[in-house]
N, C-alpha and C positions, 0 to 999 in steps of 0.2 A: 321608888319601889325597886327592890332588889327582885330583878325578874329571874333570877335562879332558883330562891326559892319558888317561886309561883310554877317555873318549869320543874321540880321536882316533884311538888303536889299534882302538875298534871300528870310526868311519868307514872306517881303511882294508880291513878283511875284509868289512864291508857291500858296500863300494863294488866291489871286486874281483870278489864274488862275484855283483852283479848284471850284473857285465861279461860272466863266465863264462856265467849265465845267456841275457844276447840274445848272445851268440857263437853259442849251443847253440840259442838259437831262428829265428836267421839259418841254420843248419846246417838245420835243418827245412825254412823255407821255399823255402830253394836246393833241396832235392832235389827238392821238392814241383812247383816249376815247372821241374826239368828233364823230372819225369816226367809233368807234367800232369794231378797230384792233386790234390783241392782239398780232400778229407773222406777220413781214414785212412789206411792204409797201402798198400793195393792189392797185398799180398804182394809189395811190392819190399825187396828184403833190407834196401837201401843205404836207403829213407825207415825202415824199420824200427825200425833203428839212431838215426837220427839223431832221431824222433821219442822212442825210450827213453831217449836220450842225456839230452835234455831233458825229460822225463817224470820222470827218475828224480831228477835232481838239482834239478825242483820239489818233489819228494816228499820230499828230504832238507834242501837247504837252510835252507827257512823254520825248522822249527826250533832249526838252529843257528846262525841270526843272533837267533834269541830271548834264547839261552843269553848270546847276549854281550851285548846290550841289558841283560836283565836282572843280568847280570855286572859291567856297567859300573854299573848304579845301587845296585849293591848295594855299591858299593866297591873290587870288586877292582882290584887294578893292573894295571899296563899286560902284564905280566910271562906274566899269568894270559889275559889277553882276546885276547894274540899269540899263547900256546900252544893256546887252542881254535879260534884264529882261522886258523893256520897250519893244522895238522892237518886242520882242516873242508874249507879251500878245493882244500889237494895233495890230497886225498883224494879229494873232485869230479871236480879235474881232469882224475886220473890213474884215474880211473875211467872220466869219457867218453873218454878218448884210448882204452881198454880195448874200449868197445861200440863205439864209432866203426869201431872196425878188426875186430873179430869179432862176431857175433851168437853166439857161443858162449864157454864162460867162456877165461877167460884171467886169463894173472899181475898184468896192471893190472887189468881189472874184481874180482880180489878183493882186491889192494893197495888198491885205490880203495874197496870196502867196509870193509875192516880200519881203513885211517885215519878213514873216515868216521862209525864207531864208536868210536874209540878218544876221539874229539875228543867224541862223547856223552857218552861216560864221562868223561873231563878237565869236561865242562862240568857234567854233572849234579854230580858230586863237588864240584867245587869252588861250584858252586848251593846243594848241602846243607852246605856250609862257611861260605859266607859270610849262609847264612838263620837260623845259629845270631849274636843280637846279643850 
């Protein structure tokens, strides 16, 4: 297996996902200085949100750009690192798009956890797949 391609497919869900990331962290800061917070929330619904937004998807993230790193050196193909890489990042997305717009649940913030799961599972599985040489 040509592990360059497989390192290219992970660059691009690294790369996306750290976009998502300062998207979500600009999202913070914008609210923070429209309401003139500097530390916390200040029970403003709308920083609440957008510092969860960002909270939550640090919280998830870094692990599943692990799954791929270590997916990429372990051999998988390109096949394997775009279907955890896919599912990881929609899942984010459409998660924060979920909290962003409610602070209470909704059909994106649990589509956005479902995917965001399912890509554990794709990653772990296929982790215990390719750990067997």
């Amino acid at each position: 297996m040509d592990v360059t391609v497989s390192a290219h497919a992970a660059a691009l869900w690294v790369g996306l996902n750290l976009i998502l990331l300062l998207v979500l962290s600009v999202l913070v800061v914008r609210q923070r200085r429209r309401h003139g917070v500097a530390l916390g929330d200040a029970d403003i619904p709308r920083l609440t949100q957008a510092v969860r937004a960002f909270g939550n998807a640090t919280e998830y993230v870094p692990a599943g750009l692990i799954a791929i790193a270590v997916l990429v050196m372990a051999g998988a193909p390109p096949m394997v690192v775009h279907a955890v890489g896919l599912t990881l990042f929609v899942g984010r997305v459409v998660h924060a798009i979920g909290l962003s717009l409610s602070g209470g649940a909704s059909l994106p913030r649990a589509a956005g956890v479902l995917l965001t799961w399912i890509a554990y599972i794709l990653g772990g599985v296929a982790l215990l797949f390719y750990a067997i040489p």
